[in-house]
DSSP file (Angstrom, degrees, kcal/mol; ACC not computed):
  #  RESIDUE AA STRUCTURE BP1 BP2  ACC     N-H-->O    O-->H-N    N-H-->O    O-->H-N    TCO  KAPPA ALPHA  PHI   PSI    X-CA   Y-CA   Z-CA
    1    1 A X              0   0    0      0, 0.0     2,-0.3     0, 0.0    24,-0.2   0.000 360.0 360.0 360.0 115.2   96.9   95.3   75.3
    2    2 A X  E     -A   24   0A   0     22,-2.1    22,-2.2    24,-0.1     2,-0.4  -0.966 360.0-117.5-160.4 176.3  100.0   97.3   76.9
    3    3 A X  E     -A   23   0A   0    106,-0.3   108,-0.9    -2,-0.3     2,-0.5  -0.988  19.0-156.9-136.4 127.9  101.6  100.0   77.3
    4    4 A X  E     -A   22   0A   0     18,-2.1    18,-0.7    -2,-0.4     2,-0.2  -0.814  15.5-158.3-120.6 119.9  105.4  100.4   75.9
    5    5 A X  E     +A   21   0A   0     -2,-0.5     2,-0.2    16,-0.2    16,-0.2  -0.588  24.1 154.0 -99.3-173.7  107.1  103.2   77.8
    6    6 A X  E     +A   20   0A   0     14,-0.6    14,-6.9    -2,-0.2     3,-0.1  -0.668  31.2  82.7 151.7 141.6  110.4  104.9   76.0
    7    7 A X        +     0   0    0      1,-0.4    12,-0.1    12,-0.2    11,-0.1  -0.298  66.9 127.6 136.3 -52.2  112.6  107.9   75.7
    8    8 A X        +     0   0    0     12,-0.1    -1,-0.4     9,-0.1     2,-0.3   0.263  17.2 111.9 -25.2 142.2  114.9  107.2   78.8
    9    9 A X        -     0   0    0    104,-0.1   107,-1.4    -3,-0.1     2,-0.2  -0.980  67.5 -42.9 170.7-163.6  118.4  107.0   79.1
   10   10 A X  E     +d  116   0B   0     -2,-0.3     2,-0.2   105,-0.2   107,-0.2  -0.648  56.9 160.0 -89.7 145.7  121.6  108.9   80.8
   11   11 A X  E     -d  117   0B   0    105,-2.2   107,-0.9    -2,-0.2     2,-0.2  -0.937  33.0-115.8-158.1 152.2  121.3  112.6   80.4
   12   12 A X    >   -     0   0    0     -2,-0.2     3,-2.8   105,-0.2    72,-0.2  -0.614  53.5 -66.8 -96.7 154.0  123.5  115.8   82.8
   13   13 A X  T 3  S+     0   0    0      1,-0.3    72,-0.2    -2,-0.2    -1,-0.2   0.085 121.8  24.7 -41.7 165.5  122.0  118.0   84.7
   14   14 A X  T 3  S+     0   0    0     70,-1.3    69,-0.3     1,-0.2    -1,-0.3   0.279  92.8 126.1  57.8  -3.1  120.1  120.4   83.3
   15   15 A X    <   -     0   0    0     -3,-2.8    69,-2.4    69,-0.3    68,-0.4  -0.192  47.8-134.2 -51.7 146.9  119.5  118.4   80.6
   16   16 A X        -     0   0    0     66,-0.2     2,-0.3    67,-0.1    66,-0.2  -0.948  16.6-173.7-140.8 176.6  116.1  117.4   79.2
   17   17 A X  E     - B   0  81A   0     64,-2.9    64,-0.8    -2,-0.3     2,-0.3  -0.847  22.2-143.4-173.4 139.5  114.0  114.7   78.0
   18   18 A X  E     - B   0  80A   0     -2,-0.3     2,-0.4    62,-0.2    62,-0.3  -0.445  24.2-165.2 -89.7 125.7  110.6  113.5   76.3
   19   19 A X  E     - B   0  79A   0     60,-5.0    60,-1.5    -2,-0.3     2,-0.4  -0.786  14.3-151.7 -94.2 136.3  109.1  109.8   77.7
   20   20 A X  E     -AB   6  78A   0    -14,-6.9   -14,-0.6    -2,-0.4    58,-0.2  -0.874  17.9-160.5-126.0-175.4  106.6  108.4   75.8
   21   21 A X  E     +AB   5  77A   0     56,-1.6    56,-1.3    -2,-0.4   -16,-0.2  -0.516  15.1 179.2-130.8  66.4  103.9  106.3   76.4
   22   22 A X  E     -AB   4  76A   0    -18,-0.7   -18,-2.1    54,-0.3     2,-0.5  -0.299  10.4-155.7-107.4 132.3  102.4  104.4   73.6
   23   23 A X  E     -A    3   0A   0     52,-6.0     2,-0.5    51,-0.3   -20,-0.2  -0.837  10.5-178.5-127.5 154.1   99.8  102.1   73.8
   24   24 A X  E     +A    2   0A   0    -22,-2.2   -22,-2.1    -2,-0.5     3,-0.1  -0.947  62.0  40.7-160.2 136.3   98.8   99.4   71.7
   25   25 A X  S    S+     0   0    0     -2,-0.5     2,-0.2   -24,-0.2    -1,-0.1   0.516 120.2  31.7 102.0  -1.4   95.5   96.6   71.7
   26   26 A X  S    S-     0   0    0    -24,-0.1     2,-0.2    49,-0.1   -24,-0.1  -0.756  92.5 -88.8 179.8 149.8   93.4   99.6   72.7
   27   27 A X    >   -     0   0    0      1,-0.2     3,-1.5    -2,-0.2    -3,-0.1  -0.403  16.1-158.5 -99.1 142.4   92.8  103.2   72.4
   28   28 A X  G >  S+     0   0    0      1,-0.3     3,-0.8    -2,-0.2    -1,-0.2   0.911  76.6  82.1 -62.2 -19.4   94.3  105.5   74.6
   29   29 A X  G 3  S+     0   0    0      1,-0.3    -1,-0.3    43,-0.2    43,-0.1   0.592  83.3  55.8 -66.6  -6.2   91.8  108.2   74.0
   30   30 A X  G <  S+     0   0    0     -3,-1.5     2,-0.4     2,-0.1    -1,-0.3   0.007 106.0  67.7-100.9  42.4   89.1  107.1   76.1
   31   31 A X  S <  S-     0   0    0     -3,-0.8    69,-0.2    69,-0.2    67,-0.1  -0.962  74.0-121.9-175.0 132.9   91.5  107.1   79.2
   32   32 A X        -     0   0    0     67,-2.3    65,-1.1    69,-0.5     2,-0.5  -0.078  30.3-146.0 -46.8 155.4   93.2  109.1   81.2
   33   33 A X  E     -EF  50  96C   0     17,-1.6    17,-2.8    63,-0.2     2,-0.4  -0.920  10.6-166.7-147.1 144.6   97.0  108.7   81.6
   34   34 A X  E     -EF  49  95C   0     61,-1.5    61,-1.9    -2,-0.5     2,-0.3  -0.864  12.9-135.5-120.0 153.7   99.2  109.1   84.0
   35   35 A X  E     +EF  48  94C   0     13,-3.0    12,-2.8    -2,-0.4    13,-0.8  -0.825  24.7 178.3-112.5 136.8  102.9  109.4   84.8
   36   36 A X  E     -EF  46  93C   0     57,-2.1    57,-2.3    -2,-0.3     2,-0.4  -0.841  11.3-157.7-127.4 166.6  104.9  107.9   87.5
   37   37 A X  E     -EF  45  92C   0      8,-3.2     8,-3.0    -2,-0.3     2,-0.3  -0.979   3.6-171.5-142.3 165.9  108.1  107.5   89.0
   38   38 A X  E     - F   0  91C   0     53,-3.6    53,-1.3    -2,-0.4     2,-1.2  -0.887   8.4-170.9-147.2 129.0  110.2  105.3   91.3
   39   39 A X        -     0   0    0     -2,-0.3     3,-0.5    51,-0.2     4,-0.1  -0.750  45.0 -87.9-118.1 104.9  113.1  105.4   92.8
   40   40 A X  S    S+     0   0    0     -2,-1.2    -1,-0.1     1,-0.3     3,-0.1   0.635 112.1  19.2 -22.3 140.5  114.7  102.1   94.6
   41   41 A X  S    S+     0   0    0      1,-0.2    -1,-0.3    -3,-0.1     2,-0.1   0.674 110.5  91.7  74.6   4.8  113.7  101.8   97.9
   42   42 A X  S    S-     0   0    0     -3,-0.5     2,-0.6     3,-0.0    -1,-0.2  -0.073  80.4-104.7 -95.7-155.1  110.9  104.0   97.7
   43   43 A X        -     0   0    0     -3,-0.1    -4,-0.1    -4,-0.1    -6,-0.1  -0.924  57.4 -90.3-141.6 131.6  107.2  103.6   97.0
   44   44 A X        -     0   0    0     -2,-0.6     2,-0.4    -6,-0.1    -6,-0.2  -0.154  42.6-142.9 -39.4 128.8  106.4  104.9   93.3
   45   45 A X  E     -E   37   0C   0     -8,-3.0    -8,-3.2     0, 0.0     2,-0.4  -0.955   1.8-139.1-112.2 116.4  105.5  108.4   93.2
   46   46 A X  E     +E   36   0C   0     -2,-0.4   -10,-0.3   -10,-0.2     3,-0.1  -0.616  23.4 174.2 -70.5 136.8  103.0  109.7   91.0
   47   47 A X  E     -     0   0C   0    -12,-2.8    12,-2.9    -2,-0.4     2,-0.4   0.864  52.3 -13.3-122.2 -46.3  103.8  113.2   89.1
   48   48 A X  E     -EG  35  58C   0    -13,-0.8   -13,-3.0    10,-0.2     2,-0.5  -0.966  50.8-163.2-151.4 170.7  101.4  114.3   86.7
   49   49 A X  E     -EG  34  57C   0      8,-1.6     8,-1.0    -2,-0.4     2,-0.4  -0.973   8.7-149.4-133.7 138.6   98.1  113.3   84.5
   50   50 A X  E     -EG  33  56C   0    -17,-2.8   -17,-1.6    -2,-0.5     6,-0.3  -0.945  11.2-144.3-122.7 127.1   96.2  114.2   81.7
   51   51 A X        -     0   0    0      4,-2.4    50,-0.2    -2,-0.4   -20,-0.2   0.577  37.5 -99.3 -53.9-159.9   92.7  113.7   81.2
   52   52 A X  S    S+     0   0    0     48,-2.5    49,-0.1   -22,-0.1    -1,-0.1   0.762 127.5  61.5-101.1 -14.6   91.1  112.9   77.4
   53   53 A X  S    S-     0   0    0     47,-0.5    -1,-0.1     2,-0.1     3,-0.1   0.994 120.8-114.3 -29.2 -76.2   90.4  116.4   77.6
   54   54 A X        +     0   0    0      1,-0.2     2,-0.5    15,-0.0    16,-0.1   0.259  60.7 149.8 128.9  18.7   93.9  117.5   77.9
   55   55 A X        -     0   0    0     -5,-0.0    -4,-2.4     1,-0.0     2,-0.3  -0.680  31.6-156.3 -46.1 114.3   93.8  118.8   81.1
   56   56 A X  E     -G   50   0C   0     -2,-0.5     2,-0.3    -6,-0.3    -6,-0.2  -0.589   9.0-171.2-123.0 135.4   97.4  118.4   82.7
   57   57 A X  E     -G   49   0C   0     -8,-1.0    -8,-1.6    -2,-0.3     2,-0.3  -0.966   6.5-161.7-143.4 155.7   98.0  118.2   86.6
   58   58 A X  E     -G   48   0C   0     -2,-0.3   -10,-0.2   -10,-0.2     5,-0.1  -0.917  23.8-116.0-158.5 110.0  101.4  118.3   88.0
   59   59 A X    >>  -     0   0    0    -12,-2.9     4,-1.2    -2,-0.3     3,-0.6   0.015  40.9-112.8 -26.2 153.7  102.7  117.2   91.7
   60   60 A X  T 34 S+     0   0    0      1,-0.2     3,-0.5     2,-0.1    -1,-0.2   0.949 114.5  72.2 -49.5 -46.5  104.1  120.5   93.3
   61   61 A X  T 34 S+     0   0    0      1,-0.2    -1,-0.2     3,-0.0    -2,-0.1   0.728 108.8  21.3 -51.5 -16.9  107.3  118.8   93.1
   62   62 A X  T X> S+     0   0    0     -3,-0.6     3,-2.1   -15,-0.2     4,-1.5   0.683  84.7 131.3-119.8 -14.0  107.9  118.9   89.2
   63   63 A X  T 3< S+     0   0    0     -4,-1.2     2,-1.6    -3,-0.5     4,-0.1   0.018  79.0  30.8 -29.7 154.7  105.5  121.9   88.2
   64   64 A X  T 34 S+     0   0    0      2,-0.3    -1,-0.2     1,-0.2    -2,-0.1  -0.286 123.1  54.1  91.8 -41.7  107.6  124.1   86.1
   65   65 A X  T <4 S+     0   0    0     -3,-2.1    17,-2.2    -2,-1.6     2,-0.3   0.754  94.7  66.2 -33.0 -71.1  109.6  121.0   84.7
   66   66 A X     <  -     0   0    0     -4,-1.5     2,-0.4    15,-0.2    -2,-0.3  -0.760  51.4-175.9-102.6 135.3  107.5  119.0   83.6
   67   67 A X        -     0   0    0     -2,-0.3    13,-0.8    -4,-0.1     2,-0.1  -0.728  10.2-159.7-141.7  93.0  105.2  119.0   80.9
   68   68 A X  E     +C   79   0A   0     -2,-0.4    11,-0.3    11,-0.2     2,-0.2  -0.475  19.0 175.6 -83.2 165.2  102.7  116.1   80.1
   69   69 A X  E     -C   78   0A   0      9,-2.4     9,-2.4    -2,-0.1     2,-0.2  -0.824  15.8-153.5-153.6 165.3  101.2  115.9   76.4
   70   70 A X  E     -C   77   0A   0      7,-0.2     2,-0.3    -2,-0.2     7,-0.2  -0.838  10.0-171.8-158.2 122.3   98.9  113.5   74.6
   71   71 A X  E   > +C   76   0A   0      5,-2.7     5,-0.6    -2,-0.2     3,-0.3  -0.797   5.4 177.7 -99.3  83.0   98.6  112.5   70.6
   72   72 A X  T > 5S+     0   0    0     -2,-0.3     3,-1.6     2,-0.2   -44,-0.2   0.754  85.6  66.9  -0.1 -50.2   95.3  110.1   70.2
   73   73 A X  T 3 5S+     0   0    0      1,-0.3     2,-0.6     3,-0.1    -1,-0.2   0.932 115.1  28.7 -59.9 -80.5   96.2  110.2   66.3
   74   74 A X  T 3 5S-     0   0    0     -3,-0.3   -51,-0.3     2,-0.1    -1,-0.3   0.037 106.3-122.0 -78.5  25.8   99.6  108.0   67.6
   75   75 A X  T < 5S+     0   0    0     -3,-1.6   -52,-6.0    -2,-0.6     2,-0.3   0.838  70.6 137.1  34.9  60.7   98.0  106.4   70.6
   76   76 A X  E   < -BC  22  71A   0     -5,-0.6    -5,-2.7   -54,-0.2   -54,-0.3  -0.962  46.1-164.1-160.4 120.6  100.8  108.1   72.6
   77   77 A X  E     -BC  21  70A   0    -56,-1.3   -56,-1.6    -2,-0.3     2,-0.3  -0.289  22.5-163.9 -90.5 164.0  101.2  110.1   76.1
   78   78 A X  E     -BC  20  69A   0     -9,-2.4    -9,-2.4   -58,-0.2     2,-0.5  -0.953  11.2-154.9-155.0 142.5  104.4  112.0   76.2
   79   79 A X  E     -BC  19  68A   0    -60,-1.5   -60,-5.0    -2,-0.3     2,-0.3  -0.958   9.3-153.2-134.5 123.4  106.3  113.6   79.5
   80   80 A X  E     -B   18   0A   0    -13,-0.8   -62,-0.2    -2,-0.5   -12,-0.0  -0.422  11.4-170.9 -43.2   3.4  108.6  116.5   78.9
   81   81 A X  E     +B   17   0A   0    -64,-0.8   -64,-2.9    -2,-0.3     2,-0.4  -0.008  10.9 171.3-126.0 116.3  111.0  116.5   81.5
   82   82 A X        +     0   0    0    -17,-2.2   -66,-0.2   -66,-0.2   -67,-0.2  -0.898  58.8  31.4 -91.2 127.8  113.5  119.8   81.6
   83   83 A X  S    S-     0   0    0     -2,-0.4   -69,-0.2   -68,-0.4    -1,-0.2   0.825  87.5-152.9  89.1  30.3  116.2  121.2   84.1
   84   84 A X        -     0   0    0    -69,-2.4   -70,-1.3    -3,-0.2     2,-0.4  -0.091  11.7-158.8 -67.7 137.8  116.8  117.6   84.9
   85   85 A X    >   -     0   0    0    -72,-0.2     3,-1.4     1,-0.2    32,-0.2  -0.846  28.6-123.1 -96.5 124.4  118.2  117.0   88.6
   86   86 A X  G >  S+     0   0    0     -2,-0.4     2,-8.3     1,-0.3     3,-1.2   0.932 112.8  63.7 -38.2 -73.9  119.9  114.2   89.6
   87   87 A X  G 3  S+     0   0    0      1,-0.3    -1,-0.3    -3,-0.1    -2,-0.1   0.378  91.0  73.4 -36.5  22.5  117.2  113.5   92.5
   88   88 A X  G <  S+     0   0    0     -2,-8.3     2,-0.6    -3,-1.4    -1,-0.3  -0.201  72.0 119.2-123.6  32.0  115.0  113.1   89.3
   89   89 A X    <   +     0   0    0     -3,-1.2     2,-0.2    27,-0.1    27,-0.2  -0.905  43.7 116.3-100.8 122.6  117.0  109.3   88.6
   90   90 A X  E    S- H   0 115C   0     25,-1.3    25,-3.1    -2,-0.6     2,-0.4  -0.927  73.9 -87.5 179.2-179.0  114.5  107.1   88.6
   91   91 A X  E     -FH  38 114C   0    -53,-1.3   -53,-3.6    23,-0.2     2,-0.4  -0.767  45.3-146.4-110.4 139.2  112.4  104.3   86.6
   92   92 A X  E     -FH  37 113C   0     21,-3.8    21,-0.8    -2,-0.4     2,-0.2  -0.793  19.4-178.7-105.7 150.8  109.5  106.1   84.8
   93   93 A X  E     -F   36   0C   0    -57,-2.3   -57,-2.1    -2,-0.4     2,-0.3  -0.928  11.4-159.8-144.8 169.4  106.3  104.3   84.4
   94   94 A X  E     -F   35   0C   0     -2,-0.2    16,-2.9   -59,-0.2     2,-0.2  -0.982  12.4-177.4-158.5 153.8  102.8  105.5   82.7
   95   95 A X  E     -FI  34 109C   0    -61,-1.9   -61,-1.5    -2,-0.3     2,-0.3  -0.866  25.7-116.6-152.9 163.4   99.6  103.9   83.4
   96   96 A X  E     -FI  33 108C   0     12,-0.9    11,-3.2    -2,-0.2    12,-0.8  -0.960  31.0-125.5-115.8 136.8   96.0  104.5   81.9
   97   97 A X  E     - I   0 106C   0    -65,-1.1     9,-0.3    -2,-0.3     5,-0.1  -0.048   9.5-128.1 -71.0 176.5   93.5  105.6   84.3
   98   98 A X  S    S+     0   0    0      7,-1.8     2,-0.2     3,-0.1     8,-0.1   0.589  98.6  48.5 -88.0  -7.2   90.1  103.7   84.8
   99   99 A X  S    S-     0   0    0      2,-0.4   -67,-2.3     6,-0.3    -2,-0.2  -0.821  87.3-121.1-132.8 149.1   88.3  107.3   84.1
  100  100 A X  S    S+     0   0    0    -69,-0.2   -48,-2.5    -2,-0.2   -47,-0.5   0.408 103.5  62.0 -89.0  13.2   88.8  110.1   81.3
  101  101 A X  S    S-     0   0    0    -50,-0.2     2,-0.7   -49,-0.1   -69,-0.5  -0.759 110.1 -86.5-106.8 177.3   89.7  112.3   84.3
  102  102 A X        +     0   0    0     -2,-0.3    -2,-0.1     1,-0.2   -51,-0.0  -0.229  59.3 151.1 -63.6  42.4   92.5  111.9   86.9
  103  103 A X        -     0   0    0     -2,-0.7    -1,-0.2     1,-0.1     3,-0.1   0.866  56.6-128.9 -60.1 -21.7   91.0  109.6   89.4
  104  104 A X  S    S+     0   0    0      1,-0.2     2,-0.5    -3,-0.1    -1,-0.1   0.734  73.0 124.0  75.9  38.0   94.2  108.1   90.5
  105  105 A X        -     0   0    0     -6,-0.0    -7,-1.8     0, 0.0    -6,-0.3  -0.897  52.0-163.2-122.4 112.2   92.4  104.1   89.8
  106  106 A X  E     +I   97   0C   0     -2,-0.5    -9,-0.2    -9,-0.3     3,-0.1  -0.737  26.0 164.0 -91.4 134.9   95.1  103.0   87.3
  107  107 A X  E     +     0   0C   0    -11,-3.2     2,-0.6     1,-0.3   -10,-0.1   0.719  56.7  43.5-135.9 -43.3   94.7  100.3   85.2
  108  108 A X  E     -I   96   0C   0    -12,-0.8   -12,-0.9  -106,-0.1     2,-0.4  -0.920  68.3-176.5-109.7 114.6   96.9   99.5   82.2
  109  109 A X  E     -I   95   0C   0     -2,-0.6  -106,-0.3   -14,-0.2     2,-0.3  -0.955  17.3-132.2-124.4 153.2  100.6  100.2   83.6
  110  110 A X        -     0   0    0    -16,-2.9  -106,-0.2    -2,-0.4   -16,-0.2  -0.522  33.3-103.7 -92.3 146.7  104.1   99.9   81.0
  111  111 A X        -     0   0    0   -108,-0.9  -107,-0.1    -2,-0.3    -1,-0.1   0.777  63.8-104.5 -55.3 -29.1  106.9   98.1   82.1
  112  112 A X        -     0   0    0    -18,-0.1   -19,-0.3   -21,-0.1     2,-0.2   0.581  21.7-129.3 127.0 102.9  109.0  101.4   83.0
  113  113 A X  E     -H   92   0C   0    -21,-0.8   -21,-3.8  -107,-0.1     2,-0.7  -0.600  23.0-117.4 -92.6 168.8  111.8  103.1   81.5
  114  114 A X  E     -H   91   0C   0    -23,-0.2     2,-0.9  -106,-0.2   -23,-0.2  -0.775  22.8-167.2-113.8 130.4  114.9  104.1   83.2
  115  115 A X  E     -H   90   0C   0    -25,-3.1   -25,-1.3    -2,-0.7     2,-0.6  -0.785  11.5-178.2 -94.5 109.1  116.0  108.2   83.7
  116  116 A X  E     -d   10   0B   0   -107,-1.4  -105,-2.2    -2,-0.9     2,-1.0  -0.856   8.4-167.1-105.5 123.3  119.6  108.9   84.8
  117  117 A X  E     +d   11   0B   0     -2,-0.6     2,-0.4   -31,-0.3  -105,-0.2  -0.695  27.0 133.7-135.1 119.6  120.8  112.0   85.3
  118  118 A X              0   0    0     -2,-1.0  -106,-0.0  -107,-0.9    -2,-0.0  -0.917 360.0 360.0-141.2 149.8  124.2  112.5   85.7
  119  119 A X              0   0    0     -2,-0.4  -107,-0.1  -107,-0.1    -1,-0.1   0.766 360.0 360.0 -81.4 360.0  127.5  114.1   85.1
């Protein structure tokens, strides 16, 4: 049971790019998921979730940006990420919630991919 993050990589401003989240040993669909980030020296920041509904919730910080998605059929979260900013360099992570809403009690979390964005 894990969760395999992917899609990361070097990209210039303004640039964009889809993370995904893929889960495997169990189905996402009864579970929320959520997206995080971290940036050294910091404390891991959460930015947005989507229920098994497909209700989507989005920090203030990334609204407009950011766009989280979910296929069940491919057992696979996805985050959107547009207008990328440098101050958006960080290791992305995705976790499954304990709840098919947002509760923010995380349980299944992927080892992390890394976004850089730079010229």
């Amino acid at each position: 049971e894990q969760l395999v993050e992917s899609g990361g990589g070097l990209v210039q401003p303004g640039g964009s790019l889809r993370l995904s989240c893929e889960a495997s040993g169990f189905s996402l669909d009864y579970y929320a998921v959520g997206w995080f980030r971290q940036i050294p020296g910091k404390e891991r920041e959460g930015v947005a979730c989507i229920s098994t509904r497909g209700d989507p919730y989005y920090v203030d910080s990334v609204k407009g940006r950011f766009t989280i998605s979910r296929d069940d059929a491919k057992n696979t979260a996805y985050l959107q990420i547009d207008s990328l900013k440098p101050e958006d360099t960080a290791v992305y992570y995705c976790a499954t919630d304990r709840e098919t809403f947002c509760s923010g009690s995380y349980y299944y979390w992927g080892q992390g991919t890394q976004v850089t964005v730079s010229s």
